[in-house]
TORKOL-4160 file (C-alpha; in steps of 0.2 Angstrom, whole numbers, padded with zeros to 4 digits, m for minus):
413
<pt num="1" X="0248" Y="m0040" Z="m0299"/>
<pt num="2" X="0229" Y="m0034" Z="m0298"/>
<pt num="3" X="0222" Y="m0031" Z="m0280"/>
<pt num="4" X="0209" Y="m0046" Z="m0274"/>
<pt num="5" X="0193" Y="m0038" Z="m0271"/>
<pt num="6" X="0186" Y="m0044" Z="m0257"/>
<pt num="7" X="0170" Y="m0057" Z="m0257"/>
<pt num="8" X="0153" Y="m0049" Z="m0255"/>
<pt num="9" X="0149" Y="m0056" Z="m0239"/>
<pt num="10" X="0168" Y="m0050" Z="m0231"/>
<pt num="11" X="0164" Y="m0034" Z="m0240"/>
<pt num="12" X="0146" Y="m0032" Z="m0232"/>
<pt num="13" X="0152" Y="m0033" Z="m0213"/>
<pt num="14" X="0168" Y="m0023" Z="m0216"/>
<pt num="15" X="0154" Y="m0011" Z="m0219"/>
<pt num="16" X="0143" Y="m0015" Z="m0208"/>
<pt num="17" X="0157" Y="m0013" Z="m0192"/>
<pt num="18" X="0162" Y="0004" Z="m0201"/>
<pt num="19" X="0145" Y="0009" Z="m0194"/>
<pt num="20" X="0150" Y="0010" Z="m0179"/>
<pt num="21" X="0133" Y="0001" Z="m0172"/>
<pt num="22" X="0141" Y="m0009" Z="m0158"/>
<pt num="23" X="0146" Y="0007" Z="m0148"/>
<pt num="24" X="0131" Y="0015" Z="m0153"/>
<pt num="25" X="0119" Y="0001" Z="m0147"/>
<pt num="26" X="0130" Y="0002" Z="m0131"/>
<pt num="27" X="0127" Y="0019" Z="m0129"/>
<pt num="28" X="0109" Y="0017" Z="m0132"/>
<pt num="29" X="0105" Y="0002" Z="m0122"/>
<pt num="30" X="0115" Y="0007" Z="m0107"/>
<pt num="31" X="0105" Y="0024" Z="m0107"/>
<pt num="32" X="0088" Y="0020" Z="m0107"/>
<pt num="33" X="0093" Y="0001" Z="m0096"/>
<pt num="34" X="0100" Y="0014" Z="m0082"/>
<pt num="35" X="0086" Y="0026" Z="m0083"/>
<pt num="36" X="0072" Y="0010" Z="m0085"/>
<pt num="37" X="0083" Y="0001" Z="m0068"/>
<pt num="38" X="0082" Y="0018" Z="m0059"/>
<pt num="39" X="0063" Y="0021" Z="m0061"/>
<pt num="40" X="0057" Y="0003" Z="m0058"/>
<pt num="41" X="0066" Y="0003" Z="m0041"/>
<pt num="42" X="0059" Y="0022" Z="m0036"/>
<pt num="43" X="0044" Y="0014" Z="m0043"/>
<pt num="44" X="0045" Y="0000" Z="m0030"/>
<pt num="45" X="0052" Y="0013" Z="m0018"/>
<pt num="46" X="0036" Y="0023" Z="m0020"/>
<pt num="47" X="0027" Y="0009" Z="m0013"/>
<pt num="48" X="0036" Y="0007" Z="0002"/>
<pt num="49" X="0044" Y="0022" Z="0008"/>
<pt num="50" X="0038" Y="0035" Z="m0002"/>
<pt num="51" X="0022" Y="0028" Z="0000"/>
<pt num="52" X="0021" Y="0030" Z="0021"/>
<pt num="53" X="0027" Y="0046" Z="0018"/>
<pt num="54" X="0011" Y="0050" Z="0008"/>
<pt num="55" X="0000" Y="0041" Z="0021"/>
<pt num="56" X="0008" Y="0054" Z="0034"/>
<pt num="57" X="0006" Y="0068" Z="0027"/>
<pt num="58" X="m0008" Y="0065" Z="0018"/>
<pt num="59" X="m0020" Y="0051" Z="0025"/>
<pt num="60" X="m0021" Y="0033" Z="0019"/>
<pt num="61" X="m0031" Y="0019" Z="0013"/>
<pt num="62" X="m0048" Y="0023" Z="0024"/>
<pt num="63" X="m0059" Y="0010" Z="0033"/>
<pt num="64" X="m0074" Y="0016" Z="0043"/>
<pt num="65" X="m0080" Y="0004" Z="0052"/>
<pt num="66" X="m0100" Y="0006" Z="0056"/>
<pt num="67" X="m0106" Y="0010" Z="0074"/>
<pt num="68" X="m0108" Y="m0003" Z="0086"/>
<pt num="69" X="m0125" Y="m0003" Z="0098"/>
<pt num="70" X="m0124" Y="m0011" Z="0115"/>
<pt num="71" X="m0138" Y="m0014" Z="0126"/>
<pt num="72" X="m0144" Y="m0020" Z="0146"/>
<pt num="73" X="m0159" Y="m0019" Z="0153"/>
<pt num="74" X="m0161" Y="m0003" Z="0161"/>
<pt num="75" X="m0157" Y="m0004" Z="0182"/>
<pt num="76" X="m0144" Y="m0018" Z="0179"/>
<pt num="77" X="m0124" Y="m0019" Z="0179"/>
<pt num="78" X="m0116" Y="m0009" Z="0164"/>
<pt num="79" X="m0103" Y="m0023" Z="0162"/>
<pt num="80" X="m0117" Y="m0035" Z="0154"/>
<pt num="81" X="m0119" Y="m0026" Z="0139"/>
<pt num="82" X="m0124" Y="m0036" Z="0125"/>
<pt num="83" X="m0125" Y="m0032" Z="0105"/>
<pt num="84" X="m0140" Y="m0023" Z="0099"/>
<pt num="85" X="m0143" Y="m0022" Z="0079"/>
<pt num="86" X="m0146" Y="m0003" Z="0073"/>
<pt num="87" X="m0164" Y="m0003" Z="0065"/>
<pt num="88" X="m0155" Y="0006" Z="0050"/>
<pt num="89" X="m0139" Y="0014" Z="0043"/>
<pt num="90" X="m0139" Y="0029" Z="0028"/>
<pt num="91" X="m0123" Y="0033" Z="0028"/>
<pt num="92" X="m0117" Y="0047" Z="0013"/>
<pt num="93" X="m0099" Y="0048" Z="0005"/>
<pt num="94" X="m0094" Y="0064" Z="m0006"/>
<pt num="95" X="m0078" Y="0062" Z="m0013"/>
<pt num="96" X="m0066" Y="0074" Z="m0022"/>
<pt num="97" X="m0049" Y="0067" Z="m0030"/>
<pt num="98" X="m0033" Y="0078" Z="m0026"/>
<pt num="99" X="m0021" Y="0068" Z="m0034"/>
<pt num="100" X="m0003" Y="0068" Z="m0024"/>
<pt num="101" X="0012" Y="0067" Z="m0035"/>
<pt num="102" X="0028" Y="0061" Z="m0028"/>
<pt num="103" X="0041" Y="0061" Z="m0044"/>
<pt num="104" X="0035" Y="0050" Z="m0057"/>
<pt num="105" X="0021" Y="0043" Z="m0044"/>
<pt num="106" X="0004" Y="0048" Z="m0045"/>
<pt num="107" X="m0007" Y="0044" Z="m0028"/>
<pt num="108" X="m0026" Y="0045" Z="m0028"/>
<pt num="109" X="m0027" Y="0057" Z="m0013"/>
<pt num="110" X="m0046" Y="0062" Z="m0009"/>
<pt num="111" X="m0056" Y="0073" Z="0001"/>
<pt num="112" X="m0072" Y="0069" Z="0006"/>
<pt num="113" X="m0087" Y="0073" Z="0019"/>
<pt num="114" X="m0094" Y="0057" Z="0028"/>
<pt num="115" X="m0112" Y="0059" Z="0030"/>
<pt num="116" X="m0120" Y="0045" Z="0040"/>
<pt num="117" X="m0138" Y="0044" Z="0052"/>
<pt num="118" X="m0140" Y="0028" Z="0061"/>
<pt num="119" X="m0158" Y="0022" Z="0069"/>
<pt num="120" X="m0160" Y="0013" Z="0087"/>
<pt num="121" X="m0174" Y="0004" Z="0095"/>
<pt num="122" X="m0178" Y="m0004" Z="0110"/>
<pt num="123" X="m0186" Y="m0021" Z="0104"/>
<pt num="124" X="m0187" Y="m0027" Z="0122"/>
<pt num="125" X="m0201" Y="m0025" Z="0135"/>
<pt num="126" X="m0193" Y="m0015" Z="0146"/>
<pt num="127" X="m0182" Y="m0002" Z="0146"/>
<pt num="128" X="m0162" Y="m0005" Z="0141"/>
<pt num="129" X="m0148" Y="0008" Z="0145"/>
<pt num="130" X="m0139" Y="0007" Z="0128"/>
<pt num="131" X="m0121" Y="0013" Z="0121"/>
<pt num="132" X="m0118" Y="0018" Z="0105"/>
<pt num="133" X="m0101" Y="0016" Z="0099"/>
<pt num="134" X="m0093" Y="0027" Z="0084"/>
<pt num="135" X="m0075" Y="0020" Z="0079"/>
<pt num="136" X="m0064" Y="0036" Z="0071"/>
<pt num="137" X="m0044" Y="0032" Z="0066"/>
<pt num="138" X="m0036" Y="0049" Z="0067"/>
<pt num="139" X="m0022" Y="0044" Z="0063"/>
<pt num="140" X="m0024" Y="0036" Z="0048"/>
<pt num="141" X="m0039" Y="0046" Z="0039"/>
<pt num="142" X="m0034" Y="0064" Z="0046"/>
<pt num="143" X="m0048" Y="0067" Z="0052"/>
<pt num="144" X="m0052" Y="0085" Z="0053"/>
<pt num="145" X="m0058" Y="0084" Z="0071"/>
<pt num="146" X="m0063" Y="0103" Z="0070"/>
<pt num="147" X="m0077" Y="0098" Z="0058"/>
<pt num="148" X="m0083" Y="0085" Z="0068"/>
<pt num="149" X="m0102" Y="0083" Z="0072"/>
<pt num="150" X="m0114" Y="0072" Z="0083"/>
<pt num="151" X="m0133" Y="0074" Z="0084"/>
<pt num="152" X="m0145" Y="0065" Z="0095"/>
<pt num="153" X="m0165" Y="0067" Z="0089"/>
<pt num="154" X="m0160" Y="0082" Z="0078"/>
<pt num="155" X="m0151" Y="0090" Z="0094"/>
<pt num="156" X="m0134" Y="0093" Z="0096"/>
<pt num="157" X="m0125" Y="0081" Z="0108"/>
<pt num="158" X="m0108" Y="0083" Z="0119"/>
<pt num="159" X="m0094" Y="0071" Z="0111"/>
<pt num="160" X="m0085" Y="0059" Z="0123"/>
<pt num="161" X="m0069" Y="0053" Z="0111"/>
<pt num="162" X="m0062" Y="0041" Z="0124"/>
<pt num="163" X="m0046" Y="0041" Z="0133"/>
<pt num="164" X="m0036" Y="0038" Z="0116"/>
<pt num="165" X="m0049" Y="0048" Z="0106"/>
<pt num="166" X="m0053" Y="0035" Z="0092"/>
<pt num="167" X="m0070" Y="0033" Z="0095"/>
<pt num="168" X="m0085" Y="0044" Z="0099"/>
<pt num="169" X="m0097" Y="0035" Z="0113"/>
<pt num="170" X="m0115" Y="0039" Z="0118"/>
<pt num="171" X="m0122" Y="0031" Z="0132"/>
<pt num="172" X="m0144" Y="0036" Z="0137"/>
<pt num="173" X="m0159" Y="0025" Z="0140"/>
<pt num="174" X="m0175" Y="0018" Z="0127"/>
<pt num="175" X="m0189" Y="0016" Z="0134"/>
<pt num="176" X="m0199" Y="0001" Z="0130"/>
<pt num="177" X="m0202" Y="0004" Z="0110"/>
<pt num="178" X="m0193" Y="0021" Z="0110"/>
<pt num="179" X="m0181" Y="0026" Z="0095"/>
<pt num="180" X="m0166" Y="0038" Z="0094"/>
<pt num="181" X="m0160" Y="0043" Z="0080"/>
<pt num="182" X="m0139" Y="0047" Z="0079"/>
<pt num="183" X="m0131" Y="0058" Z="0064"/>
<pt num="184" X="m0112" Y="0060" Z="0062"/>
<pt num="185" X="m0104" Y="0071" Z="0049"/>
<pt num="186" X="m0085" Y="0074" Z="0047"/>
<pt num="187" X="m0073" Y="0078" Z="0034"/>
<pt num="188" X="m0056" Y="0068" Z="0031"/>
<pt num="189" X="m0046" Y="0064" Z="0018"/>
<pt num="190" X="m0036" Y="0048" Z="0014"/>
<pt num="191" X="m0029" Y="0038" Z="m0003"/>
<pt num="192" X="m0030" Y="0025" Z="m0015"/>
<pt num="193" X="m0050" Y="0017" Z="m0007"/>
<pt num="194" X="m0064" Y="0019" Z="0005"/>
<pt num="195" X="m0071" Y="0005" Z="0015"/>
<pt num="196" X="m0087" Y="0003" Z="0027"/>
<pt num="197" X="m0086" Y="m0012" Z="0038"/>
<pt num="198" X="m0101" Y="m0018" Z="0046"/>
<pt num="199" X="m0102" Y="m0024" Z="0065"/>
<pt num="200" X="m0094" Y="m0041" Z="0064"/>
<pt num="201" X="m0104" Y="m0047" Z="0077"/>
<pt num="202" X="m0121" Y="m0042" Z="0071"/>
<pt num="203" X="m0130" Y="m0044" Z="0057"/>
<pt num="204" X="m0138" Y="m0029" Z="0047"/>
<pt num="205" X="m0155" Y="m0022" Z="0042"/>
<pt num="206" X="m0159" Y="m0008" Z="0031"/>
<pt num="207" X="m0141" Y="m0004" Z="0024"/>
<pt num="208" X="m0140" Y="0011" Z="0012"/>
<pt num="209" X="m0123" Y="0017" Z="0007"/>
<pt num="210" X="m0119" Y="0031" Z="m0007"/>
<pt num="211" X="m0101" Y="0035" Z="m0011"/>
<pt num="212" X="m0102" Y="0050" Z="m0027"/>
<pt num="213" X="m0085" Y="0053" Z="m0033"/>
<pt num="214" X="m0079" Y="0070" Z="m0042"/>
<pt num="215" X="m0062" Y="0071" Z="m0051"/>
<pt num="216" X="m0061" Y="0053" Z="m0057"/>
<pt num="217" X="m0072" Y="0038" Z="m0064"/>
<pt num="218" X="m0062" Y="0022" Z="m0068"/>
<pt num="219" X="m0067" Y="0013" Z="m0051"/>
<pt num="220" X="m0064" Y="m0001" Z="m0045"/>
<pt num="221" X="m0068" Y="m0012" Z="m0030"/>
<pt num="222" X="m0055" Y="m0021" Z="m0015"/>
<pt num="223" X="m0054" Y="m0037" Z="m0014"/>
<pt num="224" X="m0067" Y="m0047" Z="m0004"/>
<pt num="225" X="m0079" Y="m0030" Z="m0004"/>
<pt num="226" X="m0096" Y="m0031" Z="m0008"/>
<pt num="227" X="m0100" Y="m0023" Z="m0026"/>
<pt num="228" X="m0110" Y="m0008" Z="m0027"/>
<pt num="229" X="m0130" Y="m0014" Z="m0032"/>
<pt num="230" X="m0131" Y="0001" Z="m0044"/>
<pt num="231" X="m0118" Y="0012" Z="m0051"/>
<pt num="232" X="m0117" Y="0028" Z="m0064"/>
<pt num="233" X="m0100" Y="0034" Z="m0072"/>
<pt num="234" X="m0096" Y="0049" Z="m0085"/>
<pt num="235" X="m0091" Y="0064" Z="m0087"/>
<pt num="236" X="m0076" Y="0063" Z="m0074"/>
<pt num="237" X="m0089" Y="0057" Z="m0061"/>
<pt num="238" X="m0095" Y="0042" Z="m0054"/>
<pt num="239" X="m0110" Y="0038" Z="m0041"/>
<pt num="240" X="m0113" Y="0020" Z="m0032"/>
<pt num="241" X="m0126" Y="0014" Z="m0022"/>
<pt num="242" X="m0128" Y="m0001" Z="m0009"/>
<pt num="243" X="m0145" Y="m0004" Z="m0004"/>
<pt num="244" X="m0149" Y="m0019" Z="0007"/>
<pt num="245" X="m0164" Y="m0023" Z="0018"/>
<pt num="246" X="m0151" Y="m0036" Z="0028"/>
<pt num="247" X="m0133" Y="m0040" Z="0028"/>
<pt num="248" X="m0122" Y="m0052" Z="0036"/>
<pt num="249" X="m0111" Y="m0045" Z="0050"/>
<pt num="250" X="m0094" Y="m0040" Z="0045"/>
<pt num="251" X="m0100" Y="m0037" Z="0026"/>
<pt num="252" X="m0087" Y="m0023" Z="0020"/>
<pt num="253" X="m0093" Y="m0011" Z="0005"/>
<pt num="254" X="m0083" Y="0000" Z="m0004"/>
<pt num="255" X="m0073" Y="0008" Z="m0016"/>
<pt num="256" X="m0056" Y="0010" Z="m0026"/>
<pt num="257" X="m0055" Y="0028" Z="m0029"/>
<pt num="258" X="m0050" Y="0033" Z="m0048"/>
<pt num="259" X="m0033" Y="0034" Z="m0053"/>
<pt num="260" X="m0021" Y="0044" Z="m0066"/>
<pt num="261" X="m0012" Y="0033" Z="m0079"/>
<pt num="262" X="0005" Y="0026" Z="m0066"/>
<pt num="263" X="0018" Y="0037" Z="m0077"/>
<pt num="264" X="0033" Y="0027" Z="m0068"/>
<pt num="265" X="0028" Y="0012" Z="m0075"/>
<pt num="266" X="0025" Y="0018" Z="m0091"/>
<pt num="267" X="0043" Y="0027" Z="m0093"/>
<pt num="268" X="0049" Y="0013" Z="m0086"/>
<pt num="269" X="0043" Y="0004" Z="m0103"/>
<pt num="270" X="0046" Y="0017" Z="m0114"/>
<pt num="271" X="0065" Y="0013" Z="m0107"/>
<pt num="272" X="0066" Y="m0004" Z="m0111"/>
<pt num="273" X="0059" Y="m0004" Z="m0126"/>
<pt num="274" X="0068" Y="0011" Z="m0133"/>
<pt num="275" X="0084" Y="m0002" Z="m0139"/>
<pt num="276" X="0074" Y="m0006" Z="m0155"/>
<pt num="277" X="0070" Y="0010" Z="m0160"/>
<pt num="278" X="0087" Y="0014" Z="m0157"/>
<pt num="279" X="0095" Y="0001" Z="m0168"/>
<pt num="280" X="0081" Y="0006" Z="m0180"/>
<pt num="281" X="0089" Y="0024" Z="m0179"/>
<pt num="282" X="0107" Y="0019" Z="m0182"/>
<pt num="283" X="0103" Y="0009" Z="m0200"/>
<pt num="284" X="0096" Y="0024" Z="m0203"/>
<pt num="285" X="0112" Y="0034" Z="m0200"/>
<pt num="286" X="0119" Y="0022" Z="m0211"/>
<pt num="287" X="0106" Y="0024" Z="m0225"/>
<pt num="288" X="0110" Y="0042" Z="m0223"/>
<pt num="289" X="0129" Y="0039" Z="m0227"/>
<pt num="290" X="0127" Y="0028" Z="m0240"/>
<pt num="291" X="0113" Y="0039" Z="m0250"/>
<pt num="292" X="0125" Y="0053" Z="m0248"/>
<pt num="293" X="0142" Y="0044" Z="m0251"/>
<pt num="294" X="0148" Y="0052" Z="m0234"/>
<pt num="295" X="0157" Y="0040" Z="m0222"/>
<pt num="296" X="0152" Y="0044" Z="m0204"/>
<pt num="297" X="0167" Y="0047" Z="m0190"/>
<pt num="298" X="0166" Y="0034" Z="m0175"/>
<pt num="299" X="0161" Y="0051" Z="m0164"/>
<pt num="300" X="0147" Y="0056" Z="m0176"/>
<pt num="301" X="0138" Y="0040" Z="m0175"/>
<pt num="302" X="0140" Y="0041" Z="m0155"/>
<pt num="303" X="0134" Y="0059" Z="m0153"/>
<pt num="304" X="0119" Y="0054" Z="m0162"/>
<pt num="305" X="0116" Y="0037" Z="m0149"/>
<pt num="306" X="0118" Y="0048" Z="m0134"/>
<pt num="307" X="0105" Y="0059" Z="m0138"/>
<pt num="308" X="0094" Y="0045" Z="m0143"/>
<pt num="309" X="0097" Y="0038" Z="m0128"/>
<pt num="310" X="0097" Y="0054" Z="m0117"/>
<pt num="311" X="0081" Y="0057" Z="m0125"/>
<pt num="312" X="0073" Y="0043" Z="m0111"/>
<pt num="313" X="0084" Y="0049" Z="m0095"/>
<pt num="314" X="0076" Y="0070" Z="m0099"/>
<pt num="315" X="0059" Y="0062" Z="m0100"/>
<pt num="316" X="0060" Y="0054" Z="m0085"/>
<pt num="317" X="0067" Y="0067" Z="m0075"/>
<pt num="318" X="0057" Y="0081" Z="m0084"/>
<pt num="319" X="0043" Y="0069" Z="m0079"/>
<pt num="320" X="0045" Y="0072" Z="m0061"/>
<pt num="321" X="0042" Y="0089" Z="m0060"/>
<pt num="322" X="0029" Y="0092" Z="m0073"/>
<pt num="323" X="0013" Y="0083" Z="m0079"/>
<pt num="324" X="0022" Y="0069" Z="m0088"/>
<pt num="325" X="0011" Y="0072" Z="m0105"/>
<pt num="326" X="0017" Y="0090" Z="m0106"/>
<pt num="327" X="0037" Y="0083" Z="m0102"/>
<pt num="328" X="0034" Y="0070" Z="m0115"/>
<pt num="329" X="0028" Y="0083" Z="m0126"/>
<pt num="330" X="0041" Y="0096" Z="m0123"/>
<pt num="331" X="0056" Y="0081" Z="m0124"/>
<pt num="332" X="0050" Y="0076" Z="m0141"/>
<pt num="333" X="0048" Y="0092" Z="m0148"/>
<pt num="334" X="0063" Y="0098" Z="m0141"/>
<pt num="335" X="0077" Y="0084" Z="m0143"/>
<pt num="336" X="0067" Y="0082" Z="m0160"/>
<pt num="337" X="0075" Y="0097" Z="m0163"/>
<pt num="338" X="0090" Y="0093" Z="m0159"/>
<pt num="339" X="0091" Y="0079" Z="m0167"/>
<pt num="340" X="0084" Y="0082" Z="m0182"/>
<pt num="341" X="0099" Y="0099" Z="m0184"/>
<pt num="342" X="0112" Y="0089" Z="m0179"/>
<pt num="343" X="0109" Y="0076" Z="m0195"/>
<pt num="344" X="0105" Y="0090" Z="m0206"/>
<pt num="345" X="0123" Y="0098" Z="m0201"/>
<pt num="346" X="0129" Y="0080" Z="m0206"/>
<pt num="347" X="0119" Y="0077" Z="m0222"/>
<pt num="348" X="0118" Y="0096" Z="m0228"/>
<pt num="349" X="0106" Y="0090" Z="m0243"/>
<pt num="350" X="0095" Y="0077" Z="m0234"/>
<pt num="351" X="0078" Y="0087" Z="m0233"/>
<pt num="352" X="0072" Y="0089" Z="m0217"/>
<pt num="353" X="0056" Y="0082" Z="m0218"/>
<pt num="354" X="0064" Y="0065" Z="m0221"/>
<pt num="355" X="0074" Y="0069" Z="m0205"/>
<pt num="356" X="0058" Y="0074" Z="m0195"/>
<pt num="357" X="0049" Y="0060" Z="m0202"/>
<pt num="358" X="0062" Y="0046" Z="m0196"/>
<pt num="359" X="0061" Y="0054" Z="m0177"/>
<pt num="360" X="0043" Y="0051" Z="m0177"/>
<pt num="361" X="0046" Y="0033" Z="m0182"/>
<pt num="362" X="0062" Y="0029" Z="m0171"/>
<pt num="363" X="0054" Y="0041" Z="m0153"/>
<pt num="364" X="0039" Y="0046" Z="m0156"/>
<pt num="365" X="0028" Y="0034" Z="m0160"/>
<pt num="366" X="0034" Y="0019" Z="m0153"/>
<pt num="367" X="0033" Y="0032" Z="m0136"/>
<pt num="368" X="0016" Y="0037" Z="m0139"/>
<pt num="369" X="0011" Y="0017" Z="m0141"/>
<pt num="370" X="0016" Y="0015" Z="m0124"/>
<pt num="371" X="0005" Y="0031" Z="m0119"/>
<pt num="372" X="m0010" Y="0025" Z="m0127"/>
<pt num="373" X="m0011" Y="0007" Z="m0122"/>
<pt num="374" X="m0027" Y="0004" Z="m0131"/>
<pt num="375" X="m0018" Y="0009" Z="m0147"/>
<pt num="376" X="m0003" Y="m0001" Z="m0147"/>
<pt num="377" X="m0005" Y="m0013" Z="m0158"/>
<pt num="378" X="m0014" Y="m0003" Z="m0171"/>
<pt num="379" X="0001" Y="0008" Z="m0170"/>
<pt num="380" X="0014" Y="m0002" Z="m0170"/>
<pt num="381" X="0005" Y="m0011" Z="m0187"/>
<pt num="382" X="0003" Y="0004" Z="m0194"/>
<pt num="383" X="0024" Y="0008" Z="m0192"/>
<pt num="384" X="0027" Y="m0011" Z="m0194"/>
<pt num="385" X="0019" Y="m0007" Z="m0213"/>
<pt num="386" X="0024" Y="0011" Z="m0215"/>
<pt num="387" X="0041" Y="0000" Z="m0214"/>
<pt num="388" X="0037" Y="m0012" Z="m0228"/>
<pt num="389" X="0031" Y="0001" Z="m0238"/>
<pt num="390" X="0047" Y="0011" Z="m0237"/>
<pt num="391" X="0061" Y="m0005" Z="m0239"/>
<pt num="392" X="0048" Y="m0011" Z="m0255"/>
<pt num="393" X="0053" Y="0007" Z="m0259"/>
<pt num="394" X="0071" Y="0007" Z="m0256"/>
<pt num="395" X="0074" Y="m0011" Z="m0264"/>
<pt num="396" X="0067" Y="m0003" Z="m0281"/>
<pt num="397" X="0082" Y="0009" Z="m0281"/>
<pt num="398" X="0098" Y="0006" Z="m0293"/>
<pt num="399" X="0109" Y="0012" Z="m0279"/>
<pt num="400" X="0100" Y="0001" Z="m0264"/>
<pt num="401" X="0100" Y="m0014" Z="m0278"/>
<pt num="402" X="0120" Y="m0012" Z="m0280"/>
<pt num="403" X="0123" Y="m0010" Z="m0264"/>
<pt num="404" X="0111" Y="m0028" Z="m0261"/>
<pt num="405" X="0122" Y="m0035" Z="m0273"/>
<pt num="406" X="0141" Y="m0035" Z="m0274"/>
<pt num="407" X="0145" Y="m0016" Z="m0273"/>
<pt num="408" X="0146" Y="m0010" Z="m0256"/>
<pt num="409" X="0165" Y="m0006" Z="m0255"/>
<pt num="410" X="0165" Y="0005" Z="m0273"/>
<pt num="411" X="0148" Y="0015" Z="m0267"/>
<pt num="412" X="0155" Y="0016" Z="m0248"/>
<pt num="413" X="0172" Y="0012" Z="m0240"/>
């Protein structure tokens, strides 16, 4: 009695789970879903935790408020000071990103020198006794106090910080159409964005802000800030200017500082979307075996997953201690190798350039399309149609076509 062959379609999945692609897709998939899981929640970590210890080492989120001017007429009780608008405010921001990298997170750390010269005048027809009111957050900017300086008229003036040493106060007299002119200059650094508040009890005249920016130039503006009136950016720089001959009290300008690509979020999507590529990877492992009639053991196939899979888990972690394009780099090129050494052992005929060529399609592009996300679809077409190409190829081939049709178990048990 002759053997029954098997149908095709029985035939086709008997091969298809000699394979060995469910444990492989496991492997895969529960690699770069652990390594995607971990980084999103240090990514939420870094904006909680992490992040206050940034802010205390480092500074935080600045917002200067502008000076406030209170006046009484001269001779009468202190207690009845009432609000005076400044005459004008030019007040200069020079800004030098210093990027603070925790892990995978970049902060947008930044120096900078706060320049500003505020005008007062006595509009009244007497003379007023007047205090002019300087609000400084130590705390929160680290202020470097040491560099601290107050004029008066050109002349240096003594600094009374207050009891809790948060604002700098002058107190002197106008005379009936005097003007004094007061100049403070300090250097702090902070992250992430500037803001100038205006005194929310006054309105404003003859605004001029100027925030230059060195390191960085993708800015961008906090919500319910006033835009910048003019604004230049290149060449790693960017300058904004605010020019108003009257605002309405409380009117808040400023800035988001530039930021570095959020690497955490990217590896994070590298991660998840590293299951495709990595089935892609297996068939071609199988392609492998069936080209060169060589069954692959269940270990073999699940040698080849794990390092697919710890190809994500040494980026991320590589990641986090150098710049994350020189760990993507060095993680390609390396596990590349690998990779690409390991098959060969397995196929000993299979040229290499087809090995190095099929790493490049299954890591390293779908990778770099996450890298360049103004190139993703133009890259992912491109592979989508390097693809087609190849399968039109394959499909042409007596061995693919005999395999398509009825003789899988013959070329491959």
């Amino acid at each position: 009695m002759e053997p029954t062959t098997p149908p095709p379609t029985a035939s086709r999945l008997r091969w298809v789970w000699n394979q060995h692609w469910a444990g492989g897709i496991f492997i895969i998939t529960f690699a770069v879903w652990v390594i995607a899981g971990q980084v999103s929640h240090r990514t939420d970590f870094a904006s909680t935790e992490l992040a206050d210890d940034v802010e205390s080492r480092w500074g935080a989120p600045v917002e200067q408020a502008a000076p406030s001017l209170r006046a009484v007429q001269s001779g009468t009780v202190f207690t009845e000071l009432a609000p005076l608008s400044l005459s004008q405010q030019r007040v200069k921001v020079d800004a030098t990103m210093n990027y603070r990298k925790r892990g995978l997170a970049y902060f947008s750390g930044f120096d900078f020198t706060f320049d500003g010269t505020y005008l007062a005048e006595n509009p009244e027809p007497h003379d007023i006794d007047v205090a002019f009111v300087f609000p400084i957050e130590v705390d929160k900017s680290q202020v470097l106090l040491s560099e601290l300086a107050f004029s008066v008229d050109g002349a240096p003036s003594s600094m009374d910080l207050g009891e809790r040493g948060d604002r700098l106060v002058w107190t002197g007299r106008l005379p009936v159409g005097g003007k004094t002119e007061f100049h403070i200059r300090y250097r702090a650094r902070g992250l992430e964005s500037f803001v100038y508040r205006l005194d929310p009890a006054l309105q404003a005249r003859n605004v001029t802000l100027n925030i230059d920016v060195t390191g960085g130039e993708n800015i961008d503006y906090p919500p319910f800030v006033l835009a910048a009136s003019a604004n230049t950016t290149g060449d790693g720089k960017a300058s904004l200017e605010w020019k108003y001959p009257s605002l309405e009290s409380g009117v808040a300008m400023g800035v988001i500082l530039p930021s570095v690509k959020k690497y955490d979020e990217l590896m994070a999507t590298m991660a998840f979307r590293a299951v495709v590529p990595g089935i892609v990877f297996l068939i071609g492992l199988s392609l492998l075996s069936l080209r060169h009639r060589r069954k692959l053991h269940v270990w073999e196939t699940y040698v080849a997953a794990a390092a697919f899979g710890f190809t994500s888990v040494l980026l991320a972690y590589l990641g986090a201690f150098l710049h994350f394009l020189a760990a993507w780099g060095v993680t390609m090129v390396g596990m590349g190798a690998a990779v690409v050494l390991y098959v060969s052992r397995l196929f000993p005929h299979e040229r290499l350039h087809w090995l190095a060529g099929a790493w490049v399609a299954t890591q390293v592009l779908p990778t770099l399309a996450v890298l360049l996300p103004g190139y993703t679809g133009l890259i992912y077409t491109l592979e989508l149609l390097a693809g087609l190409l190849a399968v039109m190829t394959l499909i042409t081939r007596k061995e693919v076509r005999a395999f398509l049709s009825d003789r899988p178990v013959e070329v491959m048990s």
